[in-house]
C-alpha positions as a Markdown table, in Angstrom:
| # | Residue | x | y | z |
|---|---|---|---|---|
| 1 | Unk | 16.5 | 14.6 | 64.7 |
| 2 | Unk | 16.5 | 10.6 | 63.3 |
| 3 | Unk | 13.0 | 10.8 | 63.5 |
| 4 | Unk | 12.3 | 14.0 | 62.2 |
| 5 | Unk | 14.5 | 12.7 | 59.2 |
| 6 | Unk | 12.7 | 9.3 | 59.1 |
| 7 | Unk | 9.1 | 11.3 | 58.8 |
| 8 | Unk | 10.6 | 13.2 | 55.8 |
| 9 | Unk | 11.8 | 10.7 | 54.3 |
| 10 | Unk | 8.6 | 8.7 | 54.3 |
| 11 | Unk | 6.8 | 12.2 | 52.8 |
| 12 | Unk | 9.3 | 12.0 | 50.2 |
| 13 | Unk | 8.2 | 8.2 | 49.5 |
| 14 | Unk | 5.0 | 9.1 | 49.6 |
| 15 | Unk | 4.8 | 12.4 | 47.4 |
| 16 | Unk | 7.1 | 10.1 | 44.9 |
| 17 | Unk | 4.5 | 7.2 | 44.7 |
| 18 | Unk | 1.9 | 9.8 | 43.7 |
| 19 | Unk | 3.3 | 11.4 | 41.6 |
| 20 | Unk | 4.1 | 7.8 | 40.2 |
| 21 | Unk | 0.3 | 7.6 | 40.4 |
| 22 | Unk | -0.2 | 10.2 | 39.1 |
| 23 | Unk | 1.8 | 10.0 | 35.7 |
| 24 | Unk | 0.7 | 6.8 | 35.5 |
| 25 | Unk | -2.8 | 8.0 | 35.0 |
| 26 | Unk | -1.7 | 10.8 | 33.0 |
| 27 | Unk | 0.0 | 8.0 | 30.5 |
| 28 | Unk | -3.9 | 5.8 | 30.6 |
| 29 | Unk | -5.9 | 8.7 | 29.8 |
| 30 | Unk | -3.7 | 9.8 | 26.9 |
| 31 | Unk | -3.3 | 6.2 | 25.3 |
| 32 | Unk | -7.5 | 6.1 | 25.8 |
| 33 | Unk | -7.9 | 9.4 | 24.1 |
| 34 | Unk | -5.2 | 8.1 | 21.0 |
| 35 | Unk | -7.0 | 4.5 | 20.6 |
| 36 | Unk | -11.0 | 6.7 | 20.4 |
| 37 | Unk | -8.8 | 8.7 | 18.1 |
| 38 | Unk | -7.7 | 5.6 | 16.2 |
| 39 | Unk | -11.0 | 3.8 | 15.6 |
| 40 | Unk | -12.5 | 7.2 | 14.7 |
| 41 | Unk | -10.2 | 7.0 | 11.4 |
| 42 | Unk | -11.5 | 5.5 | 8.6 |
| 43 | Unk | -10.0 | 2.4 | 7.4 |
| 44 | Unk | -7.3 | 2.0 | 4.8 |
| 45 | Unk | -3.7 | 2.8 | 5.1 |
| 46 | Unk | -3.7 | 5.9 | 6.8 |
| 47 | Unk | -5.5 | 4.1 | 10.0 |
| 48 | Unk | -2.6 | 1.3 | 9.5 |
| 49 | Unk | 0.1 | 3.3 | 9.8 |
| 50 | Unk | -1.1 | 5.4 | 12.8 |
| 51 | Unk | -2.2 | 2.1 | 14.8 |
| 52 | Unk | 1.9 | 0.8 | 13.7 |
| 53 | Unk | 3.5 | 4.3 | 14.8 |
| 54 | Unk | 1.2 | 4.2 | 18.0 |
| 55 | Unk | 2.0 | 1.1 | 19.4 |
| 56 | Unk | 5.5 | 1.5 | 18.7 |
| 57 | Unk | 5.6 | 4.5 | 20.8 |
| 58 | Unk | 3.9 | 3.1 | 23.2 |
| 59 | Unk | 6.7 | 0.7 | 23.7 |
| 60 | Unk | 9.4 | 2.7 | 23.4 |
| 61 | Unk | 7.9 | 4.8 | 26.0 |
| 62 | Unk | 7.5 | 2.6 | 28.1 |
| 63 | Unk | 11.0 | 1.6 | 27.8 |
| 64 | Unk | 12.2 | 4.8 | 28.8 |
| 65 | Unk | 10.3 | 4.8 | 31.4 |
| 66 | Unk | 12.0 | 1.1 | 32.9 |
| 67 | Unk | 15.1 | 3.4 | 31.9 |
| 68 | Unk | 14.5 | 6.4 | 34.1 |
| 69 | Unk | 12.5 | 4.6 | 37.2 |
| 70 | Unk | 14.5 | 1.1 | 37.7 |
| 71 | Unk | 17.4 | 1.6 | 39.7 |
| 72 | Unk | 18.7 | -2.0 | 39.7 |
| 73 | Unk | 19.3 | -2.1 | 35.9 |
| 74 | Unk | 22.8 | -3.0 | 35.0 |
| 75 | Unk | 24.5 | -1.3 | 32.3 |
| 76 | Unk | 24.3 | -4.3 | 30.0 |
| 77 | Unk | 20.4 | -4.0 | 30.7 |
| 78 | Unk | 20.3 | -0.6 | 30.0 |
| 79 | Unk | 22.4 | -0.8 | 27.1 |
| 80 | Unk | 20.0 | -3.8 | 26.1 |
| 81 | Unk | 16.7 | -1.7 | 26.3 |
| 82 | Unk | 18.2 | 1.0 | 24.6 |
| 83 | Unk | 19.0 | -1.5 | 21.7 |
| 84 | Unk | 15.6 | -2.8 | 21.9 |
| 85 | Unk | 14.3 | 1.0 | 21.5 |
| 86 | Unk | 16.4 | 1.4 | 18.2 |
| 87 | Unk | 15.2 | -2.1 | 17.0 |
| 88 | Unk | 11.5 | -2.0 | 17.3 |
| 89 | Unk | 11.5 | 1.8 | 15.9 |
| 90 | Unk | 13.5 | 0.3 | 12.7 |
| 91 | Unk | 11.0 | -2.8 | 12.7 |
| 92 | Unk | 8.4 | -0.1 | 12.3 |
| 93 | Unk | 9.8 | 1.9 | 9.6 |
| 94 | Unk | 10.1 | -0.7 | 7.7 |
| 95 | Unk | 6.5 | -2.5 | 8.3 |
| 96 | Unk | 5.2 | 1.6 | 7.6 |
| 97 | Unk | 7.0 | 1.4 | 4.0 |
| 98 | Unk | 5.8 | -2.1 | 3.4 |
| 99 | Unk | 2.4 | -0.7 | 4.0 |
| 100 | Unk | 2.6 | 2.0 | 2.0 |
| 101 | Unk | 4.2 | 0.3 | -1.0 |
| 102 | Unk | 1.2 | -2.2 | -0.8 |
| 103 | Unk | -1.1 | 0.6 | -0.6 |
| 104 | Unk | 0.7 | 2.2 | -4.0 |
| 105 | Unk | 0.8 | -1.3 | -5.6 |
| 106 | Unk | -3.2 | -1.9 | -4.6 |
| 107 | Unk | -4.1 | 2.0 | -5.8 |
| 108 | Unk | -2.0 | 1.2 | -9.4 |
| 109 | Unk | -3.9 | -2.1 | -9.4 |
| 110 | Unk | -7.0 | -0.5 | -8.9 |
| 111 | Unk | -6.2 | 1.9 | -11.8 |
| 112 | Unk | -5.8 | -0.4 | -14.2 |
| 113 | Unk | -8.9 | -2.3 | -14.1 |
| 114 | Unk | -11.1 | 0.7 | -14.3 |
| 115 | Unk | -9.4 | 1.8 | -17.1 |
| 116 | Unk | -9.3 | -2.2 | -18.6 |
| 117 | Unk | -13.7 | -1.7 | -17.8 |
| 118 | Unk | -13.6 | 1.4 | -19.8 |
| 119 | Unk | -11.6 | 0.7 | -22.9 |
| 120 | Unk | -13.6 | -2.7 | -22.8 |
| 121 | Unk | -17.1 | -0.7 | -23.0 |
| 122 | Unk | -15.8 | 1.8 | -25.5 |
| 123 | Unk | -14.6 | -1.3 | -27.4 |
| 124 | Unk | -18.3 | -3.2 | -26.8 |
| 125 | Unk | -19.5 | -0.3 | -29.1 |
| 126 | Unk | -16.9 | 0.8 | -31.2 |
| 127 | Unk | -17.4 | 0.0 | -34.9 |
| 128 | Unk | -15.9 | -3.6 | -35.6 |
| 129 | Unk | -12.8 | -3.1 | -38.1 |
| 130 | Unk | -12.5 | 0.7 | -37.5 |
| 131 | Unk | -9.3 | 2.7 | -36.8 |
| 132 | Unk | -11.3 | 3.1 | -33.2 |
| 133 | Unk | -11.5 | -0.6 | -32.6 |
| 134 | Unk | -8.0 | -1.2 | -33.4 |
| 135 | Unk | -6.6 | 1.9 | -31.3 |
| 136 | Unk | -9.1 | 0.1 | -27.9 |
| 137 | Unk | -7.8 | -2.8 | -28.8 |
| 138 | Unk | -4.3 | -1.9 | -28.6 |
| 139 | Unk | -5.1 | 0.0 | -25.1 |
| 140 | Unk | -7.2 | -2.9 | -23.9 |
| 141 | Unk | -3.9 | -4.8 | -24.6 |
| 142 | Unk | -1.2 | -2.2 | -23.1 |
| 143 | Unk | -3.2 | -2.1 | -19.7 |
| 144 | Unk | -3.1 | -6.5 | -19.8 |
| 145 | Unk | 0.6 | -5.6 | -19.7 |
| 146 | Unk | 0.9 | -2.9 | -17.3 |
| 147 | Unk | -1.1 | -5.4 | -15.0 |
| 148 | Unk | 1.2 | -8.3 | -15.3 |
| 149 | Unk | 4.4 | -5.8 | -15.4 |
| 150 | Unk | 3.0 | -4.4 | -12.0 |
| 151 | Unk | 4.7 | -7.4 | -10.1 |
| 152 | Unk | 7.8 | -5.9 | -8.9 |
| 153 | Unk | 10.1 | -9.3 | -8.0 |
| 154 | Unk | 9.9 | -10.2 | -12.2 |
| 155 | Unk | 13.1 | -11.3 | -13.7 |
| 156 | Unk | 14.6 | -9.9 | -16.8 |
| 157 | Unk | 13.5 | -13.1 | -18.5 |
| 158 | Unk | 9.6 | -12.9 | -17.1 |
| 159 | Unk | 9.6 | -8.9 | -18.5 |
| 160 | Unk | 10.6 | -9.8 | -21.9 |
| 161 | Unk | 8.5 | -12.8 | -22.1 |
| 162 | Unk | 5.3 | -10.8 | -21.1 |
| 163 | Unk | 6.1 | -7.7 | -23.4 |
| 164 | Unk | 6.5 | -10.5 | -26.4 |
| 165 | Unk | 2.9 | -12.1 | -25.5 |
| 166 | Unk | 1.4 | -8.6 | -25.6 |
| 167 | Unk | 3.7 | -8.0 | -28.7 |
| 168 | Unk | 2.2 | -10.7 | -30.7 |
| 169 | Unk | -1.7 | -9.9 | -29.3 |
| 170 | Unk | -0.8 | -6.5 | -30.9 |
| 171 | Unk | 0.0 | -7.9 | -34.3 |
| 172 | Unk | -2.8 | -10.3 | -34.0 |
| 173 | Unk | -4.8 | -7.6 | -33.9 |
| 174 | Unk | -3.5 | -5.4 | -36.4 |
| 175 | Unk | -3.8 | -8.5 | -38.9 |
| 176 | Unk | -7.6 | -8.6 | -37.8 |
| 177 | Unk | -7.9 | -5.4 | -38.6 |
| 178 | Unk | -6.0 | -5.7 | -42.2 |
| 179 | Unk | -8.2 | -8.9 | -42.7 |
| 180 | Unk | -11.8 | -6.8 | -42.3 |
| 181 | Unk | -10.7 | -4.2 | -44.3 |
| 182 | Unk | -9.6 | -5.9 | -47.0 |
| 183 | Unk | -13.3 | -8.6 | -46.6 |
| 184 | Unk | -14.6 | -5.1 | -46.6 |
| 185 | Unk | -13.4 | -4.2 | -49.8 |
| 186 | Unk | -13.7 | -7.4 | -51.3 |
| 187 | Unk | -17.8 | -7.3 | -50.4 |
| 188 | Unk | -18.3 | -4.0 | -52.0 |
| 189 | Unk | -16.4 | -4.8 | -54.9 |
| 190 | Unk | -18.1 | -8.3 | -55.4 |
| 191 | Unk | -21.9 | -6.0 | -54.7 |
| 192 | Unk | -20.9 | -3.6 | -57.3 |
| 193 | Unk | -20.0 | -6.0 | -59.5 |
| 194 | Unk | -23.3 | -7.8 | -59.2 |
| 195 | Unk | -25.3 | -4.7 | -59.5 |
| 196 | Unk | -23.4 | -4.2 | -62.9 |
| 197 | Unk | -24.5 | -7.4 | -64.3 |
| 198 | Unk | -28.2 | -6.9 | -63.7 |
């Protein structure tokens, strides 16, 4: 009977170390497939955030694994790990929103200087003193702002003094503006006047 007993407790042992085995392999050949998976994705943020979410799952799995398999944990241990689980999924949601506002912030950025390039070519061939020129100008000026605005950690005193430079680049232009027309004028007056004498 003892040994009868003995033999199945060593099948036991046995079937409970392959089927250790075999989870184990189970576990390698999913993480292989997800990592093939991983470099298949382009890169950019979406690939960023899917190698963050991965690896934190990987270790949180394989937490819960120390959890359900090791018997000789203490309850301060296990109360530990569990801890650890709820700190390094946190730690992840926030590196997964810093990504993503980077990625918004980058995306914005990338915004404004195309439209900077255009209004700059539209303004490379607009007439010089025209209502068109003035009304680039003014965009051209507005997206300057918008750039320098973008930077979220400004103070109230850093705002206002960036809205007043961009003030006063608006009125410098506006005066340009003012100044052409009126030389404008001036030049067909002065022409008319000289084809009156002759």
């Amino acid at each position: 009977d003892k040994e009868r007993a003995e033999a199945g407790k060593q099948l036991n042992q046995k079937y409970s170390e392959k089927q250790k085995q075999a989870a184990a392999t189970a576990l390698e050949i999913s993480r292989q497939l997800k990592d093939a998976q991983l470099q298949s994705l382009k890169e950019g943020i979406e690939k960023e955030v899917a190698i963050e979410s991965t690896n934190t799952t990987r270790q949180i799995e394989d937490i819960k694994t120390r959890l359900a398999t090791e018997s000789n944990l203490t309850e301060k241990a296990k109360s530990d790990l569990n801890d650890l689980m709820k700190q390094l999924q946190s730690n992840s949601d926030e590196k997964i929103k810093k990504l993503r506002e980077r990625n918004v912030e980058e995306e914005n950025k990338k915004d404004i200087e195309a439209e900077q390039k255009r209004h700059e070519l539209l303004l490379s061939v607009a007439e010089k003193g025209s209502q068109n020129e003035l009304s680039l100008r003014f965009k051209v000026i507005e997206n300057l702002r918008k750039q320098e605005l973008a930077n979220a950690k400004l103070t109230r005193e850093e705002i206002d003094a960036i809205n007043a430079k961009y003030d006063i680049q608006k009125e410098d232009a506006e005066k340009q503006q003012v100044e052409r027309a009126y030389n404008l004028k001036k030049q067909i007056i002065d022409n008319e006047f000289a084809n009156m004498r002759l």
